[in-house]
C-alpha positions as CSV (number, residue, x, y, z in Angstrom):
1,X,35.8,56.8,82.3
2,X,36.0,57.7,78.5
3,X,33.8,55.7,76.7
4,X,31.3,54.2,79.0
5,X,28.0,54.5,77.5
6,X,26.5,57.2,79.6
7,X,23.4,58.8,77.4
8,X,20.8,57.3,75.8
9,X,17.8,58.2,73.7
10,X,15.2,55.9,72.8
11,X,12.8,56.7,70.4
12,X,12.3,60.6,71.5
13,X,9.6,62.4,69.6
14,X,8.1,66.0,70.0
15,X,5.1,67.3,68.4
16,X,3.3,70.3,68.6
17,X,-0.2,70.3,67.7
18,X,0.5,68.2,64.2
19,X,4.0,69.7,63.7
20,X,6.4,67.1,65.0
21,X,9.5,69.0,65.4
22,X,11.6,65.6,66.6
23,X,10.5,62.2,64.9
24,X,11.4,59.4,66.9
25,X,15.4,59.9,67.8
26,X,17.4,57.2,68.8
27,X,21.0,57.6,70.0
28,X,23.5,55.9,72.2
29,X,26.2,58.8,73.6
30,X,29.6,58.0,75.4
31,X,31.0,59.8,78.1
32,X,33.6,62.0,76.7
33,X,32.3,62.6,72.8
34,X,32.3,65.2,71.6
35,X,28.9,65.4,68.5
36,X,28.1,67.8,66.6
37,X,24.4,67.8,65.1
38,X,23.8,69.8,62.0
39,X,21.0,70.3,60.0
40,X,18.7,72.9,58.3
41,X,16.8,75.5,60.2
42,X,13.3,73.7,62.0
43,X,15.3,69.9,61.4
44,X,15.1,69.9,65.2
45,X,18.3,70.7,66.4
46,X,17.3,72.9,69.0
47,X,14.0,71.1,70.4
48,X,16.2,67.7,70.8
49,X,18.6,69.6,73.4
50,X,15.7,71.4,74.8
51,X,13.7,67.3,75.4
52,X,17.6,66.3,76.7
53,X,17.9,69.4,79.0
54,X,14.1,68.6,80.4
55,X,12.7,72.4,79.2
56,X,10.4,70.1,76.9
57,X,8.4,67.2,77.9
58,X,8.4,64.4,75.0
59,X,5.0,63.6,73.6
60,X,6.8,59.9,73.3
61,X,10.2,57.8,74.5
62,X,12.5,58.3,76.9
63,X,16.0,59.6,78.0
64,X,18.3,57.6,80.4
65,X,21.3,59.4,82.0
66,X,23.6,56.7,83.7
67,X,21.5,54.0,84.2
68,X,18.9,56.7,85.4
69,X,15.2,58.0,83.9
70,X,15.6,61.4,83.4
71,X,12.0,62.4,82.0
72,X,10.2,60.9,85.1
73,X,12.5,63.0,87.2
74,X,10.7,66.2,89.4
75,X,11.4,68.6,92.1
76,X,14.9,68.3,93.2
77,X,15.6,65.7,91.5
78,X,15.3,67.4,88.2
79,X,16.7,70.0,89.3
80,X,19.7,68.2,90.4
81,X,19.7,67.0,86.4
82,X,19.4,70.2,84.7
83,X,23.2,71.0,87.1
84,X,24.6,68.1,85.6
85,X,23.1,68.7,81.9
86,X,24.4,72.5,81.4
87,X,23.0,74.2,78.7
88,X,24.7,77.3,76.5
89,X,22.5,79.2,74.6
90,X,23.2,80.7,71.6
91,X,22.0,84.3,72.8
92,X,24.1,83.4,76.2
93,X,21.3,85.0,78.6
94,X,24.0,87.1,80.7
95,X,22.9,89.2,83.2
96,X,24.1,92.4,81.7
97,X,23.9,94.7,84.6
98,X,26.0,92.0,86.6
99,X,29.3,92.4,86.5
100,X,31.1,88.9,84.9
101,X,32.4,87.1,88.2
102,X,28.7,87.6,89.0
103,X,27.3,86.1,86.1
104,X,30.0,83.2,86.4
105,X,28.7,82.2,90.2
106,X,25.1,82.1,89.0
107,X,26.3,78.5,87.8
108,X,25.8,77.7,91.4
109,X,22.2,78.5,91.5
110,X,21.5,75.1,92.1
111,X,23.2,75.0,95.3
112,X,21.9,78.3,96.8
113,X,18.9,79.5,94.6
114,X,17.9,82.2,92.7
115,X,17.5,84.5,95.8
116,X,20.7,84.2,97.6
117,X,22.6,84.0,94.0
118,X,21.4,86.9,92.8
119,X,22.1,88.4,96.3
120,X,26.2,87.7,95.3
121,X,25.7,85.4,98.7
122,X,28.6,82.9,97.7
123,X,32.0,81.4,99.4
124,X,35.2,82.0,99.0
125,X,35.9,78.8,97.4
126,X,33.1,79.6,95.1
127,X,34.4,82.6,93.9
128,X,38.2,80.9,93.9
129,X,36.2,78.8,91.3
130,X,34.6,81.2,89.3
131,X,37.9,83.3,88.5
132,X,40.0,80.0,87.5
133,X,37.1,79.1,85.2
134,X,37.6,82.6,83.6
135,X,41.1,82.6,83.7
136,X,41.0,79.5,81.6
137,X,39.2,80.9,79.3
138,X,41.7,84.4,78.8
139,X,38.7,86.4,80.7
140,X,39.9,86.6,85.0
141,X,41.1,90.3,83.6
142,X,37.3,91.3,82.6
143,X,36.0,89.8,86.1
144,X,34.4,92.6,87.3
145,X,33.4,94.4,84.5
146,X,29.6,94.2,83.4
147,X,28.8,91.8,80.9
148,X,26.9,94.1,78.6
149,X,30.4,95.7,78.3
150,X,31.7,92.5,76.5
151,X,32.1,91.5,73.4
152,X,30.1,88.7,72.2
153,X,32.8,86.4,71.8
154,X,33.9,87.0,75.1
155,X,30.1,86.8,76.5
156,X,29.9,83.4,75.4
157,X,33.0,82.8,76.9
158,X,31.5,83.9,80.2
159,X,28.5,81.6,79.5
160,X,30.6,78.3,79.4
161,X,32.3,79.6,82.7
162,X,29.2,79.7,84.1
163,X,27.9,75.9,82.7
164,X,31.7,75.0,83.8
165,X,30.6,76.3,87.9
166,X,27.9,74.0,87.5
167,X,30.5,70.8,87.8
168,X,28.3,69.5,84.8
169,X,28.7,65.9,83.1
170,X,27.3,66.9,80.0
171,X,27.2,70.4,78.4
172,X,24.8,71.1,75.5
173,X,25.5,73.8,73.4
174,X,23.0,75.4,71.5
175,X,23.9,77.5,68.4
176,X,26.8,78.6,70.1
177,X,28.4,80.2,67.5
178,X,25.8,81.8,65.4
179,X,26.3,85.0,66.1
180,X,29.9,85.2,66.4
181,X,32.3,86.3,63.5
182,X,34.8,83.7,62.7
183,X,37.6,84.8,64.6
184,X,35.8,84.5,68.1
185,X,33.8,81.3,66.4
186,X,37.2,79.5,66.2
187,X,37.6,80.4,70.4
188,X,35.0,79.2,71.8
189,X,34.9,76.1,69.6
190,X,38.3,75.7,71.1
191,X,37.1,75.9,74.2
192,X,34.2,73.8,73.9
193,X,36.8,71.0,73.0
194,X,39.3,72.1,75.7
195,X,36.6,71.1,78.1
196,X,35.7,68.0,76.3
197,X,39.6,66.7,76.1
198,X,41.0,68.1,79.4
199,X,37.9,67.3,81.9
200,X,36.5,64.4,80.3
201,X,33.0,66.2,79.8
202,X,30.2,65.1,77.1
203,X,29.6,68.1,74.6
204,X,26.6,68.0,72.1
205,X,26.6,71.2,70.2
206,X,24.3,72.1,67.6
207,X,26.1,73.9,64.8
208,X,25.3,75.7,61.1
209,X,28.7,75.3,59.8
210,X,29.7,71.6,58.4
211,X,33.5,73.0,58.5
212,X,33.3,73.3,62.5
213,X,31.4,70.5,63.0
214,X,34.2,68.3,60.8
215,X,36.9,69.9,62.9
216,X,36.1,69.8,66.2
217,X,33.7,66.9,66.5
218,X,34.2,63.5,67.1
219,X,31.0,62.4,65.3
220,X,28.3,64.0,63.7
221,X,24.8,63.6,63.9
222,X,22.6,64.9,60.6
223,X,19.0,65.4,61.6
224,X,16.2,66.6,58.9
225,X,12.7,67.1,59.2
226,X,12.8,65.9,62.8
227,X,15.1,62.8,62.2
228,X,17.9,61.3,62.4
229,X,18.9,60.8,58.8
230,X,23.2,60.3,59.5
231,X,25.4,59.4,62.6
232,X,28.9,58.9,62.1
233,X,32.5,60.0,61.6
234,X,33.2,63.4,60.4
235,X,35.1,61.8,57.3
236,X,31.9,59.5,56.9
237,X,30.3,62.9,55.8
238,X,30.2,62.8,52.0
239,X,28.3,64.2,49.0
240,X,25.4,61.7,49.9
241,X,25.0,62.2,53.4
242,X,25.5,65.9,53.0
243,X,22.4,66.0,50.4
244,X,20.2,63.7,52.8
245,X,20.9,65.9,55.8
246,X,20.0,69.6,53.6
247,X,17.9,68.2,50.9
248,X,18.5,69.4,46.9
249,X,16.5,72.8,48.0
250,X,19.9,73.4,50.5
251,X,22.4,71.8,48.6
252,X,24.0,74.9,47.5
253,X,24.4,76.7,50.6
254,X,25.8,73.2,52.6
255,X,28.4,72.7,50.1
256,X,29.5,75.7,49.3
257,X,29.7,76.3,53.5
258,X,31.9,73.5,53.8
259,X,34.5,73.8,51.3
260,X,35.2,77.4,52.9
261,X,37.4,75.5,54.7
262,X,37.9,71.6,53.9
263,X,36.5,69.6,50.5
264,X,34.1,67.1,51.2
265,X,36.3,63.9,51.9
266,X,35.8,60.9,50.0
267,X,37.9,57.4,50.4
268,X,41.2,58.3,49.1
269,X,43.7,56.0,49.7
270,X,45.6,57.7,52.1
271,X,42.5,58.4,54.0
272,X,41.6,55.6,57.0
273,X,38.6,53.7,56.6
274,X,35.5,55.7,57.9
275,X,32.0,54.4,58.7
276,X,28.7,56.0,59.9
277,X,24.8,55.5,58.7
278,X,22.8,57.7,56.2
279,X,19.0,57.0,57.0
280,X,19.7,53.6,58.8
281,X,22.2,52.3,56.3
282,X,25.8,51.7,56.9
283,X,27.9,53.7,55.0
284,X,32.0,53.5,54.6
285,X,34.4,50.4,53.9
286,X,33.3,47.4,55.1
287,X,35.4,45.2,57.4
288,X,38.8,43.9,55.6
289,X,37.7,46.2,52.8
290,X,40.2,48.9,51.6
291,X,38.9,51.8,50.8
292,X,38.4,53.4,47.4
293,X,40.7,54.6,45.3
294,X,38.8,57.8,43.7
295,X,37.9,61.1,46.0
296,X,34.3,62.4,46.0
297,X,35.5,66.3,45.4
298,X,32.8,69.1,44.7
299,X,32.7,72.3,43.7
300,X,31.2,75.4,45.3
C-alpha cells in the first residue's frame, strides 16, 4: 500500500581507502515515492545506489527492506534482493548483438540464470510479458531488432522493460538520462513516473538536472561530499538549499540549470506551504504559519 514505510537506511557509510565516498546516510523511504537525489559529480550519488542495490558492501550501517536486513543477505537470498531492487544504469548495458525482446527477457535471469537466459530458453507467458512491457513503452514494433540498432533514447527504454520483467519493488535509476538529449530525456522520465503512479513501484533516480528532478519527483534528496545535506519537497528547494547541495564553486552551473526551465521557488503566497531539512534543519513554514509574502527569484 502507498505509503507504508518500506526502505530504510541507517547510518550507511562507504570509504575507500581514506576517501569516504558516502558519510553516514540516513533515510526513511515509502513505498510508492518517487526521490530524486541530485548532487555534484563524486557527492555520492552513484555509490549510495550501488550500497542499496548490494554491488558494494558498507564499511558501516545498515539497510532494511520490509522489515528485512538486506546487507546480511547471501546466496539466493541476495540474489532474490537484487530481482526486487532493479537497477538502470546510465550506459543501459544492452546486449547489442541481441535482438530487443531478448534483452527484455534477460530481466528473468533470476528465475532461469545466465545460461538458459542467454540460451532465449523462456515461456510463452514470459515472452507475452516481455512485449507488453515494450509495448508500453511505444517499442513492441522494435522487438526484434538488435539493440545496437536503437537509439539511445529508445535503448534505455529497453533497459526499464527489462528492470520492469524483473516484477521489481523498487527500481533505482542511475544517471538515467545523462546521455540523452532532451527530447528523449523528457520520455523516459515519463516513464520512470508512469511506473511509479500506475504500478505503485518505489523509484530513486539519481539526476544532474534540478529542473527534472523538481518535475517529476516527489521529494528530493541533496547529497554533497558524501552527505545528506537536504531532504524534502521539490518547492522546499530554494536558493539556500541549492548552494548547500553544489557549494559557491557550483553555484553558477546549478542555477543557471534550473531556471532553463522553472525559477527557483520561494514562498509566494499563492504557493502551499513547503517543508524539508538543509543539513538537519527544518526548513519551510512552520505549523499554522502562512507563508511569506516575497519570492526568492534568481538570475542565471
Amino acid at each position: 500500500m502507498k505509503g507504508k514505510q518500506m526502505l530504510e537506511i541507517r547510518q550507511l557509510s562507504k570509504s575507500f581507502g581514506r576517501t569516504t565516498a558516502v558519510d553516514d546516510v540516513s533515510l526513511q523511504i515509502p513505498e510508492g515515492q518517487m526521490i530524486g537525489i541530485i548532487g555534484r559529480s563524486g557527492a555520492g550519488k552513484s555509490t549510495l545506489l550501488r550500497l542499496l542495490n548490494r554491488l558494494l558492501e558498507p564499511t558501516a550501517g545498515a539497510v532494511r527492506f520490509a522489515g528485512a536486513e538486506v546487507t546480511t543477505l547471501k546466496g539466493r537470498e541476495l540474489l532474490a534482493w537484487r530481482a526486487d531492487c532493479a537497477m538502470i544504469f546510465q550506459q543501459f548495458n544492452l546486449v547489442n548483438r541481441l535482438d530487443v525482446l531478448t534483452n527484455v527477457l534477460i530481466g528473468r535471469i533470476n528465475r532461469h540464470g545466465t545460461f538458459s537466459s542467454l540460451a532465449k530458453h523462456f515461456t510463452a507467458a514470459e515472452r507475452a510479458l516481455a512485449i507488453a512491457a515494450l509495448d508500453r513503452l511505444d517499442l513492441a514494433d522494435q522487438a526484434l531488432q538488435r539493440a545496437d540498432t536503437l537509439s539511445g533514447g529508445q535503448q534505455q527504454r529497453v533497459a526499464i522493460a527489462r528492470a520492469m520483467l524483473q516484477e521489481p519493488k523498487l527500481i533505482l535509476a542511475d544517471e538515467p538520462i545523462a546521455s540523452l538529449d532532451p527530447r528523449n530525456a523528457t520520455r523516459v522520465m515519463e516513464a520512470l513516473r508512469t511506473i511509479n503512479r500506475e504500478d505503485g513501484i518505489t523509484v530513486i533516480c539519481n539526476l544532474h538536472t534540478l529542473d527534472k528532478a523538481r518535475s517529476y519527483c516527489d521529494r528530493i534528496v541533496g547529497m554533497s561530499q558524501g552527505a545528506v545535506v537536504f531532504d524534502g519537497a521539490p518547492q522546499a528547494l530554494t536558493q539556500a538549499a541549492v548552494h548547500a547541495i553544489y557549494g559557491a564553486a557550483g553555484e553558477e552551473d546549478a542555477i543557471s540549470e534550473s531556471v532553463t526551465s522553472t525559477a527557483l521557488p520561494g514562498f509566494a503566497a499563492e504557493d502551499r506551504p513547503v517543508s524539508g531539512q538543509l543539513n538537519g534543519t527544518e526548513i519551510g513554514p512552520r505549523a499554522g504559519q502562512e507563508p511569506r509574502p516575497d519570492r526568492v527569484v534568481l538570475s542565471a
